[in-house]
N, C-alpha and C positions, 0 to 999 in steps of 0.2 A: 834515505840514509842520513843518520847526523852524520855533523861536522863533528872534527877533531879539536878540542876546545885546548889549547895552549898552556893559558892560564886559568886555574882554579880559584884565584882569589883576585882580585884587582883592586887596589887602593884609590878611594875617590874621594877628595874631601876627609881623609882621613878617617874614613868608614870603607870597611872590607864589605866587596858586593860580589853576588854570586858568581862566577865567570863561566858557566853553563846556564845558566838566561839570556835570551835576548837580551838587547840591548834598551828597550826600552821597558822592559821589564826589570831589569837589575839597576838600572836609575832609583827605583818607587825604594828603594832602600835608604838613597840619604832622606833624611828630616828635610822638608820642606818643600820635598819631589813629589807630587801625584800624580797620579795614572796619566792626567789629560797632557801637563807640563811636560812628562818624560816623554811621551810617542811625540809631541812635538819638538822635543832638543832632539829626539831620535835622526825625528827625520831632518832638520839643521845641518846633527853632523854625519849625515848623510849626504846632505850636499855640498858641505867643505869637505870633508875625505875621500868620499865615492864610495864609503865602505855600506852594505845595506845596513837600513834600521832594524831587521830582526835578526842581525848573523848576532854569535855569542860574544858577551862582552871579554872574554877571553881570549879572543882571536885579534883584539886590536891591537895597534903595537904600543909599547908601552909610552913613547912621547907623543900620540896619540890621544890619552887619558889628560892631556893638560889642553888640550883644545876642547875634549868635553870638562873640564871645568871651566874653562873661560865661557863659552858657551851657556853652562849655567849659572855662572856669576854677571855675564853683561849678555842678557837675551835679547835688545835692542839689536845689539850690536849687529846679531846675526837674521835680523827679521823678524823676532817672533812678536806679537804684537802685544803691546802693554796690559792686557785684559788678561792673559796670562800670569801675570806678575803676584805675587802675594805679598810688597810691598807698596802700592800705590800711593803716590803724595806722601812718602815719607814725613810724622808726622816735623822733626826736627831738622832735616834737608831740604822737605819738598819737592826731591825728586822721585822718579818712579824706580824699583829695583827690586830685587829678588833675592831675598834673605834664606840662608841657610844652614843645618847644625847650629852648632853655638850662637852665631849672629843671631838666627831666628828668637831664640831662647830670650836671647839678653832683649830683645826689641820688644817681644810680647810682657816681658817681665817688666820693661821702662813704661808701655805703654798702661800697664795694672798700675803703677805706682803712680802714674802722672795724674791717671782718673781719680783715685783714691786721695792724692791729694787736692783737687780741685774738689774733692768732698760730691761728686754727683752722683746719681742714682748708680751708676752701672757701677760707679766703682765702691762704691760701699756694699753692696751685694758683693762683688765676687771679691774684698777683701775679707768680709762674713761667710764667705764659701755658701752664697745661696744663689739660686735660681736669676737667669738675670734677665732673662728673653721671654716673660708674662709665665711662664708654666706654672703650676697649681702646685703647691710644696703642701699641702695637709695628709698627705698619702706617702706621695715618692720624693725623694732624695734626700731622704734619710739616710742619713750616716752612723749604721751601727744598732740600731733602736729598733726594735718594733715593738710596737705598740696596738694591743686587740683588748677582747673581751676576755675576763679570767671566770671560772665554768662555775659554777654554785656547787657547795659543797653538801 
């Protein structure tokens, strides 16, 4: 038998997440959360609250919701080990940390810009909107065009 889920919507990071998910499934909702990261702050604040990692994230209480943000904003803090991280060696801090929503946006966007102006390979590609990891562009990633044989008339 479910559980009786409280809340229906839970604000997190300023993103409404499902509140009939588990909990580490209604995580994969913010920008910068994946599968592996969420079952892991799951299980964290699992161990700071006592609450399980699969009950619904609806059932938790609502100042509750700001220890799973700190949680995902300082995951040292709580254990989780830095190979998790999708900010490593920051490249302007040089600390290790975990970028998310908006943060994430603005970081990936500085890090396009910084390449692009050092003028090197990877960022002249992806300021050109091309292929930047060796794939074969004669075929695919085409934007809009295709391009065949026209039939004899």
């Amino acid at each position: 038998m479910k559980e009786k889920v409280e809340r229906l919507i839970v604000r997190i990071f300023g993103k409404d997440l499902d509140g009939g998910k588990p909990i580490y499934q209604a995580l994969r909702g913010i920008k910068g959360v994946g599968q592996n990261f969420a079952f892991v702050v799951a299980k964290a604040f699992e161990k700071k609250t006592g609450n399980k990692f699969d009950m619904p994230l609806g059932n938790i209480r609502e100042d509750e919701d700001k220890i799973l943000e700190d949680i995902i904003q300082n995951p040292k803090k709580y254990g989780i080990p830095e190979w998790y991280l999708n900010r490593r060696k920051d490249f302007e801090t040089g600390k290790d940390k975990h970028a998310v929503m908006s943060d994430l946006d603005l970081a990936l966007r500085k890090n396009k810009q910084r390449l692009a102006k050092i003028k090197s390979y990877r960022g002249l590609r992806l300021a050109r909107g091309l292929r930047v990891r060796g794939q074969k562009t004669r075929s695919s990633g085409r934007k809009g065009v295709t391009v065949g044989v026209e039939k004899k008339k």
